[in-house]
C-alpha positions as CSV (number, residue, x, y, z in Angstrom):
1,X,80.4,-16.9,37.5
2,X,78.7,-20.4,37.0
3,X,77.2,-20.6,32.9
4,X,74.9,-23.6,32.5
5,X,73.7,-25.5,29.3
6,X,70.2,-26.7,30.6
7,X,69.6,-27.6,26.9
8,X,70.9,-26.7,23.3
9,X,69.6,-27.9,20.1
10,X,67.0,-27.6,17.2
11,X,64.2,-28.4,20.0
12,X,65.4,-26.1,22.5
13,X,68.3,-23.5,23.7
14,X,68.5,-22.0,26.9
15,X,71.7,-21.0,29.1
16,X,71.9,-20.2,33.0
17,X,74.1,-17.8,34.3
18,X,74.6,-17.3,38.0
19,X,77.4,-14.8,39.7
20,X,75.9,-14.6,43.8
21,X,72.4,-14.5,43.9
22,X,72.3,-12.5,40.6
23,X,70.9,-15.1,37.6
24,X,70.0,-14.3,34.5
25,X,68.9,-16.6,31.3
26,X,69.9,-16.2,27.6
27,X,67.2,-18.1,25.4
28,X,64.1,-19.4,26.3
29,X,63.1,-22.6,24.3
30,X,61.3,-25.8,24.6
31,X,58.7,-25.8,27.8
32,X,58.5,-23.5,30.6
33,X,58.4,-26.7,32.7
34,X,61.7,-27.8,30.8
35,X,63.4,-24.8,31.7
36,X,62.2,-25.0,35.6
37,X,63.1,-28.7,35.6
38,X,66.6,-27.7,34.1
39,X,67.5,-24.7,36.5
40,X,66.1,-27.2,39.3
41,X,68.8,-29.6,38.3
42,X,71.5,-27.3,39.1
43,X,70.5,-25.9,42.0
44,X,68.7,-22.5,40.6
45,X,65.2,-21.4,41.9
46,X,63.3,-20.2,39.0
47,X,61.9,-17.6,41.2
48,X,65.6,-16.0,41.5
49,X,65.6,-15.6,37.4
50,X,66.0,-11.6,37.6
51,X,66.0,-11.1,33.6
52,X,66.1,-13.1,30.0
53,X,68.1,-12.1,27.1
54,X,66.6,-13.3,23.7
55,X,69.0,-13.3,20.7
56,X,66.4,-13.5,18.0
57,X,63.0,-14.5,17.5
58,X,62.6,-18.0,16.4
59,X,60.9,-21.0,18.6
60,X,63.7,-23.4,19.5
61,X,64.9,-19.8,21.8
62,X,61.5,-18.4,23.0
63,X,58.9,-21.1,23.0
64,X,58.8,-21.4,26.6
65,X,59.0,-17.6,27.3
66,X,55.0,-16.5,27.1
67,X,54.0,-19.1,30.0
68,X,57.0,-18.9,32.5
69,X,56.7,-15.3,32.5
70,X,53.0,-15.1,32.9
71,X,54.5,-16.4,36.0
72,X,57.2,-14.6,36.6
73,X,57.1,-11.5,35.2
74,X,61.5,-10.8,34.7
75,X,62.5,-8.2,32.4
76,X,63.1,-9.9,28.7
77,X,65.4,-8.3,27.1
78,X,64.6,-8.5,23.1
79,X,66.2,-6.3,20.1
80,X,62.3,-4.1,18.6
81,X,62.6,-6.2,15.1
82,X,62.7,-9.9,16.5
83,X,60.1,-8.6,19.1
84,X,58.0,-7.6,16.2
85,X,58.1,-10.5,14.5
86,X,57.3,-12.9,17.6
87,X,54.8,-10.9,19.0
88,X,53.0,-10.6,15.6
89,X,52.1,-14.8,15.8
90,X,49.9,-14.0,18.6
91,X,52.3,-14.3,21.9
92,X,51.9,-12.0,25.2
93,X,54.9,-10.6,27.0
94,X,54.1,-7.9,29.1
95,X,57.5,-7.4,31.0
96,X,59.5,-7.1,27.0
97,X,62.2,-4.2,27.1
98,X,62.6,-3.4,23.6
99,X,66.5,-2.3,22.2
100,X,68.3,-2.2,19.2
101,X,70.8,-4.6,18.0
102,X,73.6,-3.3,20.1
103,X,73.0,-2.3,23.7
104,X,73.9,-2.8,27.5
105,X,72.4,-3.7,30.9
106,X,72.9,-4.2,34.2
107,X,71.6,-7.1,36.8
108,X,72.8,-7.2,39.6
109,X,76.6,-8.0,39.6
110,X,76.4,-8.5,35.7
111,X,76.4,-6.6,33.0
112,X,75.2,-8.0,29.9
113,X,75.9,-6.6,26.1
114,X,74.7,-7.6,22.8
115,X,76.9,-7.7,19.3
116,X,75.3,-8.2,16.0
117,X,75.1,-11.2,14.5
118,X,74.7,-12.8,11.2
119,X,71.2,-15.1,10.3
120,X,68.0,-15.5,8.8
121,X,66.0,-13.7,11.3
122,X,64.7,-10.8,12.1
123,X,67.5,-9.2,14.1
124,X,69.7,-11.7,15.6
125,X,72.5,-10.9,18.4
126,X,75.6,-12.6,20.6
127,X,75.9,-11.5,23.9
128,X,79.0,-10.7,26.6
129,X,78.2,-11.2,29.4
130,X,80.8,-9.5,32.5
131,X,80.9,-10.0,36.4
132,X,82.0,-7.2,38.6
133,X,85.1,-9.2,39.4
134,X,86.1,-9.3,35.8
135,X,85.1,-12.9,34.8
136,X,83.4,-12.7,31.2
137,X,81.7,-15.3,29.1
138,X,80.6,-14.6,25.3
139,X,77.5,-16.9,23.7
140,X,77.2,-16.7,19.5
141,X,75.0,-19.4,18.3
142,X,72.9,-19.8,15.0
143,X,75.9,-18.1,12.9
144,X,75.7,-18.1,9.5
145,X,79.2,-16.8,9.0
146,X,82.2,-15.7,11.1
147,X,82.5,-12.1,11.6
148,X,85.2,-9.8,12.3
149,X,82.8,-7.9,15.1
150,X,81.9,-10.9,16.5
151,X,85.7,-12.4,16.7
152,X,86.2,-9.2,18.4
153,X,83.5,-9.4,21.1
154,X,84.0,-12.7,21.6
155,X,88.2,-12.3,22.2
156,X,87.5,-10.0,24.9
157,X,85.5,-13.6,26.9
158,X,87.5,-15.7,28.9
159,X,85.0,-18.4,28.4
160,X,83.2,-18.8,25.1
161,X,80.0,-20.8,23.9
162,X,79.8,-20.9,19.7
163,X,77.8,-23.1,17.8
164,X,79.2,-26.1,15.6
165,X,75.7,-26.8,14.0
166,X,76.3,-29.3,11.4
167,X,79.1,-32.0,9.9
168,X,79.2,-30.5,5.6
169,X,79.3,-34.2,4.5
170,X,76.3,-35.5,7.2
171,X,74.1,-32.3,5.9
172,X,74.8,-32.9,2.0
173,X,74.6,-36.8,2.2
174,X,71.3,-36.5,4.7
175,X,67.5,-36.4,4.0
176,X,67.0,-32.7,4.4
177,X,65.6,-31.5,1.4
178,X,67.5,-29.3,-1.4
179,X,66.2,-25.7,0.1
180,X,66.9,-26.5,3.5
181,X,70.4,-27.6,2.7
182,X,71.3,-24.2,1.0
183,X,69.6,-22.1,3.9
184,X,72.0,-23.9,6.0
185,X,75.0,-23.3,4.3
186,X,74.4,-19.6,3.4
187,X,75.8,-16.6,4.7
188,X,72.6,-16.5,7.2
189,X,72.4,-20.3,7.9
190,X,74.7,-21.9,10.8
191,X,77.8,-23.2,11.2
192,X,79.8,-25.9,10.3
193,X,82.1,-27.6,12.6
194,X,84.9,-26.9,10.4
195,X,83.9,-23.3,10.7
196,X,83.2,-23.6,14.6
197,X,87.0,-25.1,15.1
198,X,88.5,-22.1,12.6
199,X,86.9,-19.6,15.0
200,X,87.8,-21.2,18.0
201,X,91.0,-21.6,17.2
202,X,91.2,-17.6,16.6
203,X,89.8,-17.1,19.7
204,X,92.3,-19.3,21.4
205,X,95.0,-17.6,19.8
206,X,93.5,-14.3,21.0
207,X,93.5,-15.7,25.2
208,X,90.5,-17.3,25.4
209,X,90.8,-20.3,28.1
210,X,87.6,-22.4,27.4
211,X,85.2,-23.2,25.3
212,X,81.6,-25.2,24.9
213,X,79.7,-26.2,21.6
214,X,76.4,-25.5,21.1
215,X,73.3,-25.7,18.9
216,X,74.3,-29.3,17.0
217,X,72.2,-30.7,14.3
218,X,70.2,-34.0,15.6
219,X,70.2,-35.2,11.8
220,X,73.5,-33.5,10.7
221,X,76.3,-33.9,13.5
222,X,77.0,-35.9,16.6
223,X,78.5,-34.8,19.4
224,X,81.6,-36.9,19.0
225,X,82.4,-35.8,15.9
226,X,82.0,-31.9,16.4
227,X,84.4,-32.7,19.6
228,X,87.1,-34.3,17.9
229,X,86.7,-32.0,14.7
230,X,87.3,-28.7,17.3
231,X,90.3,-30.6,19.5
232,X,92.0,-31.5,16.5
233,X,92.1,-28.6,15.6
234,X,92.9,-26.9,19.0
235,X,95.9,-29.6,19.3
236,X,97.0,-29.1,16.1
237,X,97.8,-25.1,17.2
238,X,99.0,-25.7,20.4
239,X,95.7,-25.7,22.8
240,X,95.9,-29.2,24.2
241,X,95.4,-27.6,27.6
242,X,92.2,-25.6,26.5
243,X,89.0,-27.1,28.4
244,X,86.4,-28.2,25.6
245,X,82.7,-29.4,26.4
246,X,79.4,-30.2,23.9
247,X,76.0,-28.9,25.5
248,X,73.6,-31.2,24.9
249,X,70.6,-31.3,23.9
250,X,68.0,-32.7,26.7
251,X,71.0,-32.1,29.9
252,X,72.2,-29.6,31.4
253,X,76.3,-29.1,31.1
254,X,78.1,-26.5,33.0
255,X,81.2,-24.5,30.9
256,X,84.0,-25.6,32.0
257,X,86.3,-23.7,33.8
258,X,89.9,-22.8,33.4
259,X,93.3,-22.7,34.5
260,X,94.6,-19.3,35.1
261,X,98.6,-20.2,34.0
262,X,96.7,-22.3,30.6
263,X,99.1,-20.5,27.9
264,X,99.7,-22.1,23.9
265,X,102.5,-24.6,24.7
């Protein structure tokens, strides 16, 4: 299984995941031309998209959804609450399979499930994702705080994306405004990378063998800084072997793989 970043951020989020000619996407943000420029770039036909998983309803994951399925009409696979509450501004899916927060389904050689998850949305949800072949790759972005469901979900991924949104002293020193600062920080906001390198470091301790950041601030982190906050930490426990990458935010980057033998020294 091949998992692709075409882009993550406040503008955008959208993740490629191929296994054989099965090829699915989790989030749909920014442009439909964005998103068929990105899967371009690594060698995916945006005609061979066979579904889309949305964990929750806000823009920067399903502004591009309305017009590239008006062209291709894939399966989207949305939770009945955050379909609700996107279809209520006005926008026209007519290939949406509604669920609740927890559920399962196949394409192709995948199998995808969703977990709960924590933020000011709607409904918001992680997802597993599992080849026939046993590979398995867990995404949980926009987190406002670490749960012991989702450390579970996730510990059962031997690749993991999770979000390290913001850097605590760039948020509280920056321009963002007194409100938005608290939305951030709460229980329903994001998280930090402090918080980001306390779960991954659980999750490393629990087997899994590689990890990717996601969903950074553009006004309250840098990607340097959320890297070395997470491999200090890593290091620090042991993990020094662990692969570590930063999606970005206009690029695509591919999760890195993993050494099989890759055990805490």
């Amino acid at each position: 299984m091949t998992v692709d970043f075409l882009f993550s951020g406040s503008s955008g989020n959208c993740t490629a995941i191929r296994d054989g000619d099965t090829v699915i996407l989790i989030d749909c943000g920014r442009s439909a031309r964005a998103v068929c420029r990105a899967l371009t770039d690594v060698g995916i036909s945006p005609d061979s998209v066979g579904a889309i998983f949305i964990t929750h309803e806000h823009s920067d994951h399903t502004s591009a959804l309305e017009v590239f399925c008006s062209k291709r009409p894939v399966p989207v696979h949305i939770t009945e609450k955050s379909a609700e509450r996107l279809f209520s501004s006005g926008k026209t899916i007519q290939s949406a399979v509604f669920h609740n927060e927890e559920y399962s389904v196949r394409v192709g050689s995948l199998t995808v499930t969703s977990f709960p998850l924590p933020h000011d949305s709607a409904c918001h949800v992680g997802y597993v994702v599992r080849t026939d072949g046993g590979d398995t790759f867990g995404l949980a972005t926009d987190v406002g705080h670490i749960t012991e469901r989702a450390v579970d979900e996730l510990s059962s991924c031997r690749r993991v994306l999770v979000e390290a949104n913001h850097d605590v002293e760039m948020l509280m020193e920056g321009r963002y405004p007194p409100i938005l600062k608290r939305r951030i920080l709460s229980p329903r906001g994001h998280l930090s990378n402090a918080d980001c390198a306390a779960l991954v470091c659980t999750l490393a301790r629990r087997g899994v063998k590689a990890f990717a950041l996601a969903h950074l601030s553009q006004e309250n982190n840098l990607p340097d800084i959320a890297f070395a906050e997470v491999r200090r930490a890593l290091d620090a426990e042991g993990f020094s072997g662990l692969p570590l990458e930063v999606a970005d935010r206009e690029y695509p980057v591919r999760l890195p793989e993993y050494e099989v033998e890759a055990v805490k020294c």
